[in-house]
C-alpha positions as CSV (number, residue, x, y, z in Angstrom):
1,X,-7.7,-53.9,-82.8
2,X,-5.2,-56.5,-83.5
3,X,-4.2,-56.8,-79.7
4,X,-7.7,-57.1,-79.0
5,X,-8.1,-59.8,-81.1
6,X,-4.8,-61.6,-80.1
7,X,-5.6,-61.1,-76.1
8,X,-9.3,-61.6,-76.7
9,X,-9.3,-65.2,-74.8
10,X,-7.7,-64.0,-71.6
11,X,-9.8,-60.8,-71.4
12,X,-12.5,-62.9,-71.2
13,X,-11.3,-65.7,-69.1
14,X,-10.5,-62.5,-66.5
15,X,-14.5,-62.4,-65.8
16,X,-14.8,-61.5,-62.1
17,X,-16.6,-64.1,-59.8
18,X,-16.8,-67.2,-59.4
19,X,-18.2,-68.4,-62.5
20,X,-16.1,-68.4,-65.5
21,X,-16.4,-68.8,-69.5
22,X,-15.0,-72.6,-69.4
23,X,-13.6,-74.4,-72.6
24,X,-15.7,-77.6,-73.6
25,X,-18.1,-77.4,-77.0
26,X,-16.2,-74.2,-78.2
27,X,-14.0,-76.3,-80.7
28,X,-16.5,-77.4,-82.7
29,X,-16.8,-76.5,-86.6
30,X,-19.7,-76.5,-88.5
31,X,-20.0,-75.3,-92.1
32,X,-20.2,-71.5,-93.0
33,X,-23.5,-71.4,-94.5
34,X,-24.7,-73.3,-90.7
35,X,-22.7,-71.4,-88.5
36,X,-25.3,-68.7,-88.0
37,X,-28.3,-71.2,-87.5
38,X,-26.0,-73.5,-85.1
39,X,-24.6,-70.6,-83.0
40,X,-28.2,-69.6,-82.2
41,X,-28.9,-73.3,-81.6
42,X,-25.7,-73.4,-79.0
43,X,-26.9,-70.4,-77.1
44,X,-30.7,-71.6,-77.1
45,X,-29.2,-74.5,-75.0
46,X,-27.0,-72.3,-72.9
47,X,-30.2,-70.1,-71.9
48,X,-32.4,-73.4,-72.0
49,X,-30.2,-74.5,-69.2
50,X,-30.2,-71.6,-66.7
51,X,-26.5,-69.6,-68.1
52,X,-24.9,-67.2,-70.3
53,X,-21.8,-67.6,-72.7
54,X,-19.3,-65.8,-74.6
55,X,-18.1,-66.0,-78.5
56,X,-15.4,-65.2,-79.8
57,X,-12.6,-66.1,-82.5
58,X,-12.8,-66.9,-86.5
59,X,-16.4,-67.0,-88.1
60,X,-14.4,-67.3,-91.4
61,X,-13.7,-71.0,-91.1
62,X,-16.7,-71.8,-89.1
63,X,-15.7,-71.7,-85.8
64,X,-16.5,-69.4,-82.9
65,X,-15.6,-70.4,-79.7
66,X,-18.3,-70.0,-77.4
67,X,-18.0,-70.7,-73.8
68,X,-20.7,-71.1,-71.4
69,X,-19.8,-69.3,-68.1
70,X,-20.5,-71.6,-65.4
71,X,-19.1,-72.8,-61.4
72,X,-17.9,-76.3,-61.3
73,X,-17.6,-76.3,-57.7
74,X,-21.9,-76.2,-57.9
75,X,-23.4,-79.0,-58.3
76,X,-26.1,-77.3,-60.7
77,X,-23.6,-76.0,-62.6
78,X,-22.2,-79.2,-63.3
79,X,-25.1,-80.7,-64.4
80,X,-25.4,-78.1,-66.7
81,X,-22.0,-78.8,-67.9
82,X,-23.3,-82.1,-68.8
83,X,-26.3,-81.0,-70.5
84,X,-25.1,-78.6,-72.3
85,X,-21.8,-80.5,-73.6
86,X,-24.6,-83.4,-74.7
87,X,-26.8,-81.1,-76.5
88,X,-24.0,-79.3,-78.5
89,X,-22.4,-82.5,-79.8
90,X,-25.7,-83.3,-80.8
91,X,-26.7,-80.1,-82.4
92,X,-22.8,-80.6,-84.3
93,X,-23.6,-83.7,-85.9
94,X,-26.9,-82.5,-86.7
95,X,-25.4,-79.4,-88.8
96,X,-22.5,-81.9,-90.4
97,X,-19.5,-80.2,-88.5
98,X,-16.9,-81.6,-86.6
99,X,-16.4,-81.9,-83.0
100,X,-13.0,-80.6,-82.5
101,X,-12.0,-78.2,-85.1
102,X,-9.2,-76.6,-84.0
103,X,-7.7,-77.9,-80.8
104,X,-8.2,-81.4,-80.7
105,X,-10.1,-83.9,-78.6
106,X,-8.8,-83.8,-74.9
107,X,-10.7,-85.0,-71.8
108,X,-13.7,-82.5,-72.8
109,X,-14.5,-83.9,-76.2
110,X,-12.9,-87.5,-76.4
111,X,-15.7,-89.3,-74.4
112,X,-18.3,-88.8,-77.5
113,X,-15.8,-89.8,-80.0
114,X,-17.1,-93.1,-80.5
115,X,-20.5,-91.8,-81.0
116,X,-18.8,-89.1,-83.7
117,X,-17.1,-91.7,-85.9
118,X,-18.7,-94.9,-85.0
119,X,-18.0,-98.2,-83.7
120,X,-16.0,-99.5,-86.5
121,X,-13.9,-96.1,-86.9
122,X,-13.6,-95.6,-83.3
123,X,-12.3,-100.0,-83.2
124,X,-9.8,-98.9,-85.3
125,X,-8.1,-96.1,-83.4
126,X,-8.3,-98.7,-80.4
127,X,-6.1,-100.6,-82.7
128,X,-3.8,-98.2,-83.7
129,X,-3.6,-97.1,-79.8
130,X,-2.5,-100.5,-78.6
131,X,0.0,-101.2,-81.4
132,X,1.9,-98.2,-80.6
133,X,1.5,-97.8,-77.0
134,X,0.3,-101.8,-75.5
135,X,1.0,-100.5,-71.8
136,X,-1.5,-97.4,-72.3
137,X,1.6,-95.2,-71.3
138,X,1.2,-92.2,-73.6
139,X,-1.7,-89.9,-72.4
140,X,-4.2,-92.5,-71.3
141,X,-7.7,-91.2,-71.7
142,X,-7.0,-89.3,-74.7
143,X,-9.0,-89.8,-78.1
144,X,-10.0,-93.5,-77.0
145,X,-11.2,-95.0,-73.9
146,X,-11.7,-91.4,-72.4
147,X,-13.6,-91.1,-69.1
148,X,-16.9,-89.3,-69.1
149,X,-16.8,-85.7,-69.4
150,X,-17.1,-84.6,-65.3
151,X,-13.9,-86.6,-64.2
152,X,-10.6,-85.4,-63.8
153,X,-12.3,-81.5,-63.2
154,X,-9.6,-78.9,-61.4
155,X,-13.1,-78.1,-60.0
156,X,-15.6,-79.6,-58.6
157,X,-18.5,-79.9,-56.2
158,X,-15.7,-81.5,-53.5
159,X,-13.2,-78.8,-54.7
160,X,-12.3,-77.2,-51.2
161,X,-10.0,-74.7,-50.2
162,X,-8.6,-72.4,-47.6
163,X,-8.1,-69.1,-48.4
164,X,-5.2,-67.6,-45.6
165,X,-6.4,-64.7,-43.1
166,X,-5.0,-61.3,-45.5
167,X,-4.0,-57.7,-44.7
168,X,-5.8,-56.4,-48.5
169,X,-9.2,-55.8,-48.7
170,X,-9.0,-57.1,-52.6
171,X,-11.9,-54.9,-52.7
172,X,-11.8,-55.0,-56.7
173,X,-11.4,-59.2,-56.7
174,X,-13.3,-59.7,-54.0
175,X,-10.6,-62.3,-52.3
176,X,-7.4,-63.6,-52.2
177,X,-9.1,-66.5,-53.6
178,X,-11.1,-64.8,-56.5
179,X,-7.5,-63.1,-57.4
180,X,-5.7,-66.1,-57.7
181,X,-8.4,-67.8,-59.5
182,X,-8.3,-64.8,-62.3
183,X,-5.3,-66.7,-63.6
184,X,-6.8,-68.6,-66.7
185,X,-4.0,-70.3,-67.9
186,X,-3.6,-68.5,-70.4
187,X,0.3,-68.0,-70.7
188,X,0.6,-64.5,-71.8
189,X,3.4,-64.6,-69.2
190,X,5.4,-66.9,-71.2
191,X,5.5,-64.5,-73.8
192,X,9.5,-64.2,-74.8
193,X,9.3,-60.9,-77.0
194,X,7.6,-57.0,-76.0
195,X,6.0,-56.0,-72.8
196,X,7.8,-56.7,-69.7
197,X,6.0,-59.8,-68.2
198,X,7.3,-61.6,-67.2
199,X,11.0,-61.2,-66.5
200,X,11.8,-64.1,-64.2
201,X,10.4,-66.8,-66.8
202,X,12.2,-65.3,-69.5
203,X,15.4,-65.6,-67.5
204,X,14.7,-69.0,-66.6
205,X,12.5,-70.5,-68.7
206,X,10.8,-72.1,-65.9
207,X,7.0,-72.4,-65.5
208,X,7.3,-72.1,-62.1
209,X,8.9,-68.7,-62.1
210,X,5.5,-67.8,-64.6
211,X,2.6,-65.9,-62.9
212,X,0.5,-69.2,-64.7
213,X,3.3,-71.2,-62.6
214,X,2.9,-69.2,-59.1
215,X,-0.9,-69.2,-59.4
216,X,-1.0,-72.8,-59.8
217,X,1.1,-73.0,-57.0
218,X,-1.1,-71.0,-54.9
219,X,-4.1,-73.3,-56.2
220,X,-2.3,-76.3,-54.7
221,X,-1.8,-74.8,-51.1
222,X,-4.9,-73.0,-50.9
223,X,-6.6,-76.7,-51.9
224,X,-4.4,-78.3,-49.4
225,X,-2.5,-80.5,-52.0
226,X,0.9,-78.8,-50.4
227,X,1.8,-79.3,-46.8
228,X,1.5,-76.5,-44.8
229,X,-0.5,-74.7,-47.3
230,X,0.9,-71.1,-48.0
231,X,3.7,-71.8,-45.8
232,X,4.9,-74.7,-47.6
233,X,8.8,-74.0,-49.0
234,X,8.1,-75.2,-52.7
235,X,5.6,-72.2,-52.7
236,X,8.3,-69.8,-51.3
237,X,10.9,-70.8,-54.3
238,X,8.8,-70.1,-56.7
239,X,7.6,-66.8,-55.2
240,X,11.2,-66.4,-54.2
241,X,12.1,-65.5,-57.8
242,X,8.6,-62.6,-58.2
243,X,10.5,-59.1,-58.6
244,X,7.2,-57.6,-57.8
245,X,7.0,-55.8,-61.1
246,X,3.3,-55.3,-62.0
247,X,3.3,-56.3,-65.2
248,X,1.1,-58.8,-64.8
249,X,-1.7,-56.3,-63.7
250,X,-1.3,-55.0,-66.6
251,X,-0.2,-57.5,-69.5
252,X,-1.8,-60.4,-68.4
253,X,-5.6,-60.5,-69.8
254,X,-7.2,-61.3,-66.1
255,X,-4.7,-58.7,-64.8
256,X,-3.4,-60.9,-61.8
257,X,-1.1,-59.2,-59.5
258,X,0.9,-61.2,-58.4
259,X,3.0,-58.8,-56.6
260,X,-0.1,-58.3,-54.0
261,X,-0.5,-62.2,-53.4
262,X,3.5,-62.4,-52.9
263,X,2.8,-59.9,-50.3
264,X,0.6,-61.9,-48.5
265,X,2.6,-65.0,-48.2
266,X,6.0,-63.6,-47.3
267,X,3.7,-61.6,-44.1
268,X,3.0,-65.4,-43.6
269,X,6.1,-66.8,-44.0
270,X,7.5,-64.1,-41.1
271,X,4.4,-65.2,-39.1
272,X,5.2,-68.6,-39.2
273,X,9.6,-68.5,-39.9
274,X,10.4,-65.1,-38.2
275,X,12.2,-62.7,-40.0
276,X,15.7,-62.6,-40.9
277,X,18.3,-59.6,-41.0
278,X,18.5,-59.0,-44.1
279,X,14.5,-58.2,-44.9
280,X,14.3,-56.6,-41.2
281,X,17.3,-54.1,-42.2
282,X,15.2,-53.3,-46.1
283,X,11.7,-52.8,-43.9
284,X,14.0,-50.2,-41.8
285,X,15.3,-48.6,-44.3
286,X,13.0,-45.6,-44.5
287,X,14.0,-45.1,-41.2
288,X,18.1,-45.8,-41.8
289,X,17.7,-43.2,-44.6
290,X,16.3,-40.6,-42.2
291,X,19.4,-41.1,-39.6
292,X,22.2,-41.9,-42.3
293,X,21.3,-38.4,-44.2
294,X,22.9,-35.4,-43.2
295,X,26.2,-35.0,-40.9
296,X,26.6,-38.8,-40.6
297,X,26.4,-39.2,-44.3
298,X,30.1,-38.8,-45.6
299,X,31.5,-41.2,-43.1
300,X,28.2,-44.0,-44.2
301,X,29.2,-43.4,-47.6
302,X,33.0,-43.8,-47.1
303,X,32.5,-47.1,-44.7
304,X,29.5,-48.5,-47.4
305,X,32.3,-48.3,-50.6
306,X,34.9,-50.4,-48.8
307,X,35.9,-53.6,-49.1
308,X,35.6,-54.6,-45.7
309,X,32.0,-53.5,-45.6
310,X,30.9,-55.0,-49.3
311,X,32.6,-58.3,-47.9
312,X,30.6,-58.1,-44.5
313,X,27.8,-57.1,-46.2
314,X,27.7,-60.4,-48.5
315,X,29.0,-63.1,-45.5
316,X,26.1,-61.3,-43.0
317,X,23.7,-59.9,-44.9
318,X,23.7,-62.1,-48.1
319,X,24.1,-58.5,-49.9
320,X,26.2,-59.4,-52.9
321,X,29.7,-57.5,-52.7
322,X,29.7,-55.9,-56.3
323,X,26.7,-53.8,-55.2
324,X,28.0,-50.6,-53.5
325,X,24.7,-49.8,-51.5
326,X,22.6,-46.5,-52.4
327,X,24.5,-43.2,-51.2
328,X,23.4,-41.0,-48.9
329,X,22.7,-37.1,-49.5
330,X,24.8,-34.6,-47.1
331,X,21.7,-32.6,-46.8
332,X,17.9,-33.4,-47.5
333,X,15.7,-32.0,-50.0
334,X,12.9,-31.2,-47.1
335,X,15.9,-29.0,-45.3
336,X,17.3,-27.2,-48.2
337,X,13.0,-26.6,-49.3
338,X,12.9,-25.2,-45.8
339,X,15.7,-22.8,-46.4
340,X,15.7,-21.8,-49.5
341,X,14.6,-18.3,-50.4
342,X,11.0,-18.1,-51.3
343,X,9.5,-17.5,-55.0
344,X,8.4,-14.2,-56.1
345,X,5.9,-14.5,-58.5
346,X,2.1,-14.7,-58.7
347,X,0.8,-18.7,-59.1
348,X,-1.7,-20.1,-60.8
349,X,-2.1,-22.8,-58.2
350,X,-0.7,-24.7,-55.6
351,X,0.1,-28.7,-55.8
352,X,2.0,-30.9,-53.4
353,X,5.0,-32.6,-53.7
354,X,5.5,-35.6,-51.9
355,X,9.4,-35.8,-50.7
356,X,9.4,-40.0,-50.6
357,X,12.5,-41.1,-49.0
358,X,15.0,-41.9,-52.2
359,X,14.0,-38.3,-53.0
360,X,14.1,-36.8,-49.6
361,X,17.4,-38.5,-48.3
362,X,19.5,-40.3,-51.0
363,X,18.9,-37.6,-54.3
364,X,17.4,-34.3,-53.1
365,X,18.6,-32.7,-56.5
366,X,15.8,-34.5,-57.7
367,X,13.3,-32.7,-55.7
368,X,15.1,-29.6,-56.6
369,X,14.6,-30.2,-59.8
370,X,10.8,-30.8,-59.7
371,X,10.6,-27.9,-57.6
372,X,12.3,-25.6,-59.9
373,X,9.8,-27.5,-63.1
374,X,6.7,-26.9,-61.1
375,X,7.5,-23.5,-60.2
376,X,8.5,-22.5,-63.9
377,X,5.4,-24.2,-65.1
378,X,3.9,-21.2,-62.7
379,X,2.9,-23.5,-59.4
380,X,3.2,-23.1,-55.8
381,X,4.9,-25.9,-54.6
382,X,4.0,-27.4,-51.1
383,X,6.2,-30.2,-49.6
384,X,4.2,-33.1,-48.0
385,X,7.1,-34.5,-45.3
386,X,4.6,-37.2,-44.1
387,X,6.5,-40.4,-43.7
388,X,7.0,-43.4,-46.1
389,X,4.8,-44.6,-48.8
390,X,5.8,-48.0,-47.3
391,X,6.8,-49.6,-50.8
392,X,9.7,-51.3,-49.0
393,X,7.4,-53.0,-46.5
394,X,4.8,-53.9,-49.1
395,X,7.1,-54.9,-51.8
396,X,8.5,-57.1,-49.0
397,X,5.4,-58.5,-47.5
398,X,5.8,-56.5,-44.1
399,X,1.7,-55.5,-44.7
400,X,1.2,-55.4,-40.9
401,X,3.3,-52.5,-40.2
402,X,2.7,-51.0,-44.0
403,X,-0.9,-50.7,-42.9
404,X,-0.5,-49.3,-39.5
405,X,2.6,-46.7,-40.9
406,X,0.4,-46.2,-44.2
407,X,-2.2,-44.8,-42.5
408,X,-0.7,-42.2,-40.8
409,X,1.1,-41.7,-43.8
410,X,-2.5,-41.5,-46.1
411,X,-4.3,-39.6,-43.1
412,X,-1.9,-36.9,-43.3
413,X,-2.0,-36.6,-47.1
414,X,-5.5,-36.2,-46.4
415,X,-5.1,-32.9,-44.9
416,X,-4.4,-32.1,-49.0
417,X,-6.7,-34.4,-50.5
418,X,-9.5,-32.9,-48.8
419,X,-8.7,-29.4,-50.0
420,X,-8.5,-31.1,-53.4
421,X,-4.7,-30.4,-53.9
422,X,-2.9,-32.6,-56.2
423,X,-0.6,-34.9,-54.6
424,X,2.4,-35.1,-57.4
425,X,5.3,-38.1,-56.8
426,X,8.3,-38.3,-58.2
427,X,9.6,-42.0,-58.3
428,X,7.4,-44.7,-59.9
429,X,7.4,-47.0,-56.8
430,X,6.0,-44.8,-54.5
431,X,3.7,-43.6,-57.0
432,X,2.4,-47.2,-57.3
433,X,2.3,-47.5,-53.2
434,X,0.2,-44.5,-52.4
435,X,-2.7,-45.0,-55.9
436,X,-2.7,-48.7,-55.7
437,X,-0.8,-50.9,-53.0
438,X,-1.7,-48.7,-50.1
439,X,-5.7,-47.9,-51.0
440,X,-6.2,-51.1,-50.2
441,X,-4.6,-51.6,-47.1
442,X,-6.4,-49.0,-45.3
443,X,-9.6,-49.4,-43.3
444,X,-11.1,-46.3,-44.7
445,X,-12.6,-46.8,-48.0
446,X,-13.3,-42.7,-48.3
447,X,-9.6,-42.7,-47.5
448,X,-8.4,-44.9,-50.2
449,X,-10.7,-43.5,-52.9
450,X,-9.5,-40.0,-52.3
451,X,-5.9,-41.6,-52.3
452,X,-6.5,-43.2,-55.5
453,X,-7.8,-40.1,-57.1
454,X,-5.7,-37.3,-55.9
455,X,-2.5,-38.7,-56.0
456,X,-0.8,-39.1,-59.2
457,X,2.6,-38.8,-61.2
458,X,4.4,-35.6,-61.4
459,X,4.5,-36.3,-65.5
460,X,0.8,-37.1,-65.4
461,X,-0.3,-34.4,-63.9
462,X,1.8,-32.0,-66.0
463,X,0.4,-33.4,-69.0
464,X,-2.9,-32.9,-68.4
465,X,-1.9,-29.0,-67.4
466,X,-0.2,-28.9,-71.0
467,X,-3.7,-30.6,-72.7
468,X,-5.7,-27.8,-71.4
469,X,-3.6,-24.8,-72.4
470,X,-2.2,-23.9,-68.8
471,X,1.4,-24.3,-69.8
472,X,2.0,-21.5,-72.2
473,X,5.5,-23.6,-72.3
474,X,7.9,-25.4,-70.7
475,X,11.8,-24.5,-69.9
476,X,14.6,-25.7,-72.6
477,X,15.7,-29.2,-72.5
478,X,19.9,-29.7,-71.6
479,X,19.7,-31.6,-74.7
480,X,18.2,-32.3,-78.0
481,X,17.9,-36.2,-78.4
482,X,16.7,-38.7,-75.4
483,X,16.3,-42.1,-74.8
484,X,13.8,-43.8,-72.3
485,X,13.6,-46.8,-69.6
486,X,10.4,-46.8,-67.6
487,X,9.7,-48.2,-64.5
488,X,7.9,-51.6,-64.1
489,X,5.6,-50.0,-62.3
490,X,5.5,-46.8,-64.4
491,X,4.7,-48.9,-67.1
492,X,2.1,-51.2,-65.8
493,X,0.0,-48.4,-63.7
494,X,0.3,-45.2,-65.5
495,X,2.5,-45.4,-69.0
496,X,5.4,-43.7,-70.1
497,X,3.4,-41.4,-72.5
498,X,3.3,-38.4,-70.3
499,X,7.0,-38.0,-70.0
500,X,7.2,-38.5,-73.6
501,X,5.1,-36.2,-74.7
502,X,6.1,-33.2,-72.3
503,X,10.2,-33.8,-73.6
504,X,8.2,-33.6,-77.2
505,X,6.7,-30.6,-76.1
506,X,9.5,-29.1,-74.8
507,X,11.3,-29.4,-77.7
508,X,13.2,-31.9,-77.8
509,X,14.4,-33.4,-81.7
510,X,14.0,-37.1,-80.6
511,X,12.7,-39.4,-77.7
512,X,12.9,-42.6,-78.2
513,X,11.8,-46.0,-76.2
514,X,14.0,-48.3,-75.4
515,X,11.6,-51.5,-75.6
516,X,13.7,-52.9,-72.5
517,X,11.2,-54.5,-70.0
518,X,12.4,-55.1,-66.7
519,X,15.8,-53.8,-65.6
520,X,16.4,-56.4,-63.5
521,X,17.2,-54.9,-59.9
522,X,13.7,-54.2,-58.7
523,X,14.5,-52.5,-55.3
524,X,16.5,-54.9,-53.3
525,X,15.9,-57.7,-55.1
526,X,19.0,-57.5,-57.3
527,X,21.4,-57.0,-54.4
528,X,20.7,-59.8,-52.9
529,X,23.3,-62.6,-53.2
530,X,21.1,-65.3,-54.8
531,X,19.5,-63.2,-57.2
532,X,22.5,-61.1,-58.2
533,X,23.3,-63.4,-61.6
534,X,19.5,-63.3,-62.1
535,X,19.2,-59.7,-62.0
536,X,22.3,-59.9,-64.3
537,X,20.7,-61.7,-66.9
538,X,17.2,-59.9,-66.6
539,X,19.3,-56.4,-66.9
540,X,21.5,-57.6,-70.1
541,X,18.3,-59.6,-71.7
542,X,17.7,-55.7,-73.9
543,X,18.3,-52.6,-71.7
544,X,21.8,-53.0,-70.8
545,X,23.4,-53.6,-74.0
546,X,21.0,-50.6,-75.5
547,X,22.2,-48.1,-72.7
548,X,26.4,-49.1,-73.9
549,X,25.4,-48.5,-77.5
550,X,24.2,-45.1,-76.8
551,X,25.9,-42.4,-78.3
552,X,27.7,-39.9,-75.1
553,X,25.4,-36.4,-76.4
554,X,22.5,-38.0,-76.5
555,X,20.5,-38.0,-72.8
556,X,19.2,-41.4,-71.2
557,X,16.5,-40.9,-68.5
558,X,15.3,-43.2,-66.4
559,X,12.4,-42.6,-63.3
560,X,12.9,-45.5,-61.3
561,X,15.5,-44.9,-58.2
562,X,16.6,-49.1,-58.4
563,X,16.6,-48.3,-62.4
564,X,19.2,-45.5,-62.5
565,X,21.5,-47.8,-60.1
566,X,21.2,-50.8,-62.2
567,X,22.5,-49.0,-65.1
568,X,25.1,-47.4,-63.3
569,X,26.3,-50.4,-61.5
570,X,26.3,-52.6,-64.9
571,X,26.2,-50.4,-67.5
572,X,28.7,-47.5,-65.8
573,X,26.1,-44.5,-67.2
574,X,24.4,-41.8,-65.3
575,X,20.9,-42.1,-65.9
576,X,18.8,-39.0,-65.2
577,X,15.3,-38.6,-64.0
578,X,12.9,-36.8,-66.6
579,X,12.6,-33.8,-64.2
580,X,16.2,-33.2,-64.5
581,X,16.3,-33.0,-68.7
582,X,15.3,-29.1,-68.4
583,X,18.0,-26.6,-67.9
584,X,18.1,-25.0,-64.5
């Protein structure tokens, strides 16, 4: 209830459409005993004038905020504004409150100031103003001398901008536009303490690196007040710094994603820059994984851990040299599933697994693991070898060749869909690609809904099999006591619940949270060069120093494939994933 309350404001302010609750008579305070007489007045003169409005906030003291939801940019919406800002003050003189009870005065409310105190009152702040500030230095247009009411608007009836041409459908927003414009302002990103938005800003401190900052930004170049637009460098450093971790479209009120709108700029900034190495080698690493794994695998491994290598990789590739790049496995998952003899035992039906390429090339005891949890759980297991979920590409703006690769990749999940198979994924990432990245990439809107809907998170999917009784029980745990680090996107999409409560379930003495946020590495974002000491800082902000304190016996999981390399790298600890907590 109390969260409600607390993130009231920006659920609001995340209205879809054009027309948004805006903040101009909600400050005012009128006596308790008036309040329900002059919030009927307020919204009489809200409907008088063609709109609607929200309320919200403290009716204890006399104020509730209500804001009429109205579109600047029309010019009969700004009359309104006008009207209905007039009315109001009226209507709060008339009841004995005060015009700005909570807040202060501002550009909305300062222009009726004089006729709220008086001339000789008003004279007097004059005074006061010029004494201390004779050059009108210090917030001009504040309090005294304030200009009327529909100046100085971030929108208006001239406001114009240019949305860029964009590979998403932003069939839920409606536009790259409309998504940038959910950001209300409200700085839940700048939040310091719980959640994990947003882990840039609490690293540096810096509005810029904010999602409030980077939609601003956006604002600006969509509006044409940054040369070259979406192109234009200042908004790259800014983006430069997005790990791409969802929070926001979760934490934040209006649910920007800001990950998606990054996407779109960097496809831009290829368009217009080219592409260099470095990003070329990550979008071709699907592929790299695919020819690396297997009989060539010892010798990459060998020539990846050497000095030589880690110093060519930093000079060449800007890859810093204290990362020792992902291994690869000597045999994938998809060959030994092949091989391997099959189950005898009578299932109580069949789901997919989807072998995504960290699982399929780098850790295929992973996928043996699921397979052997699935099957004791009493399910056929089918292996969906169907390409790349494309969460390289789309974490890295490549959306051209994410859609055209993603849609082979959803057309052949289809074959499943349609038969109403459950699609189950392993790592968080790609979990987040094929429900919510990829959907709206693809043409086919049937497509994408039955993407959305069928594929899910092996722990999900589990869970619900526990709920309704068809897990008589699940294999013993290795041990008794666990710790947890979920995945950005883990967190922001589906929660860390499921996993929780299936080690509960399974018997485990103690699982426990660790409240850590981001980790810090966020795919290839923290081996690169100029965001190494970032990454750094993000990783030792909470979860790093709670992974060192851990006690040895006690087991630390972590889904994420860039999670369980961060902590190895910097915290020199084997993290498992959940799959791999039950004994064999």
């Amino acid at each position: 209830m109390w969260t409600v309350r607390r993130k009231g404001l920006g659920l609001v302010l995340g209205m879809r459409g054009a027309r948004k609750p805006l903040a101009f008579i909600e400050d005012a305070a009128v006596p308790v005993e008036h309040l329900p007489e002059y919030i009927e007045g307020v919204l009489d003169i809200c409907r008088e004038n063609g709109t609607d409005a929200v309320a919200y906030a403290h009716a204890s003291v006399g104020v509730l905020h209500v804001r009429p939801i109205l579109d600047l940019r029309q010019p009969e919406d700004l009359l309104r504004f006008k009207n209905i800002s007039e009315a109001t003050f009226r209507l709060v003189k008339q009841f004995g409150g005060s015009w700005s009870g909570e807040h202060g005065d501002g550009l909305s409310r300062s222009y009726y100031l004089e006729r709220f105190f008086g001339s000789k009152v008003y004279g007097l702040l004059r005074e006061v103003k010029r004494l201390f500030d004779p050059e009108n230095l210090l917030n001009p247009g504040k309090i005294v001398d304030a200009p009327p009411i529909d100046r100085h608007l971030r929108y208006d009836p001239n406001y114009r901008e240019t949305p860029p041409p964009t590979h998403y459908h932003y069939r839920q927003d409606g536009s790259f536009a409309a998504a940038v414009h959910l950001c209300s302002g409200v700085g839940e990103c700048r939040k310091l303490q719980g959640g994990t938005m947003c882990p840039s800003f609490r690293a540096t401190r810096q509005e810029e690196h904010s999602t409030r900052g980077r939609a601003n930004l956006l604002r600006l170049a969509m509006a044409g007040r940054l040369p070259g637009g979406l192109t234009h460098p200042r908004l790259h450093e800014a983006l430069d710094l997005c790990l791409s971790c969802k929070a926001c479209k979760s934490e934040c009120p209006s649910n920007v994603d800001m990950a998606k709108l990054k996407g779109e700029v960097w496809q831009l900034r290829y368009e217009s820059r080219g592409i260099p190495l470095r990003d070329r080698l990550v979008g071709a690493s699907p592929a790299l994984a695919r020819t690396l794994c297997g009989p060539l695998a010892p010798v990459a491994n060998a020539l990846q851990r050497s000095a030589p290598f880690r110093l060519a990789q930093e000079r060449l590739l800007g890859l810093h040299r204290r990362r020792s790049l992902p291994p690869y496995a000597r045999r994938s998952f998809v060959d030994w599933f092949a091989r391997r003899p099959r189950p005898d035992f009578e299932p109580q039906g069949q789901v997919v697994l989807f072998a995504d390429t960290y699982l399929n090339y780098h850790e295929p005891h992973i996928g043996r693991a699921a397979v052997r949890l699935l099957e004791a759980c009493g399910f056929e297991v089918l292996v969906a070898d169907v390409g790349c979920c494309q969460r390289p590409r789309l974490s890295h703006g490549f959306l051209h060749q994410a859609k055209k690769d993603g849609t082979r990749t959803a057309q052949a999940l289809d074959t499943y869909l349609q038969q109403e198979l459950p699609v189950l994924v392993c790592e968080p990432s790609c979990a987040s690609a094929l429900n919510d990245d990829l959907p709206d990439l693809l043409d086919d809107a049937e497509l994408a809904r039955r993407l959305q809907l069928g594929v899910k998170p092996l722990e999900a999917f589990l869970l619900q099999a526990f709920d309704e009784g068809l897990l008589p029980s699940l294999p013993p745990l290795t041990r008794p006591r666990w710790h947890l680090h979920g995945h950005c996107h883990q967190k922001a999409l589906f929660g860390t619940e499921p996993m929780r409560k299936l080690l509960e379930a399974a018997g485990a003495e103690s699982v426990r949270e660790i409240p850590s946020g981001c980790c810090g590495m966020a795919g290839s974002f923290g081996y690169e060069r100029e965001h190494f000491d970032l990454s750094v800082k993000i990783g030792e902000e909470v979860l790093l120093p709670a992974v060192r304190a851990l006690p040895e016996e006690e087991g630390l999981v972590a889904c994420g494939f860039s999670c369980r390399h961060q902590i190895a790298d910097l915290a020199g600890r084997r993290a498992l994933h959940w799959v791999e907590c039950f004994a064999p």
